[in-house]
N, C-alpha and C positions, 0 to 999 in steps of 0.2 A: 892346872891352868885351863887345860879345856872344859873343864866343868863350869867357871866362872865364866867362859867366853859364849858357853851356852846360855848360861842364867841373863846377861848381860844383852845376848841378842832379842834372848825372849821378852824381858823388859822392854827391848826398842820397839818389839813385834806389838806388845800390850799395849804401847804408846800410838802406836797406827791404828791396833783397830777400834778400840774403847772411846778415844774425843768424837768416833763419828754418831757413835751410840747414844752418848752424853749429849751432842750436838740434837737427834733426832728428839729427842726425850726433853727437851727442854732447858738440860742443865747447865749447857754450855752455848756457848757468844760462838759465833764462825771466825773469828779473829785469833781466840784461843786456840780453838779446835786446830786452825790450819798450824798454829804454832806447834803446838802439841804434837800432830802428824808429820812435822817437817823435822823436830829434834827425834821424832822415834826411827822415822826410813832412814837419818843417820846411822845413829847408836846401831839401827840394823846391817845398813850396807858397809860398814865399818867392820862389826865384829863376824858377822857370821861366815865369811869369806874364810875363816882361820879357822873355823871345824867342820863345815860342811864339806863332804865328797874326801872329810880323810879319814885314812885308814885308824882303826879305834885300838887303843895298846892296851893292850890287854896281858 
């Protein structure tokens, strides 16, 4: 389960930083973009609260 919570953040993570990239580059509209950035700091501030600063079961 913590493995997918990580895969799942870092998707959210990919999703904030790549539309500004896309945006600067010409390949993306600023309407997307912010859309794009607004469902990633989600997906982020959602999931990664659940593995970050805990202890790893090992």
């Amino acid at each position: 389960m913590k493995i997918l919570l990580k895969l799942i953040s870092l998707v959210g993570l990919a999703m904030s930083i790549f539309p500004p990239i896309l945006f600067f580059l010409g390949k993306m509209e600023l309407s997307s973009m912010k859309l794009w950035m607004g469902i990633g700091m989600v997906v982020w501030m959602i999931s990664a609260p659940f593995w970050i600063n805990k202890p790893s079961e090992q």
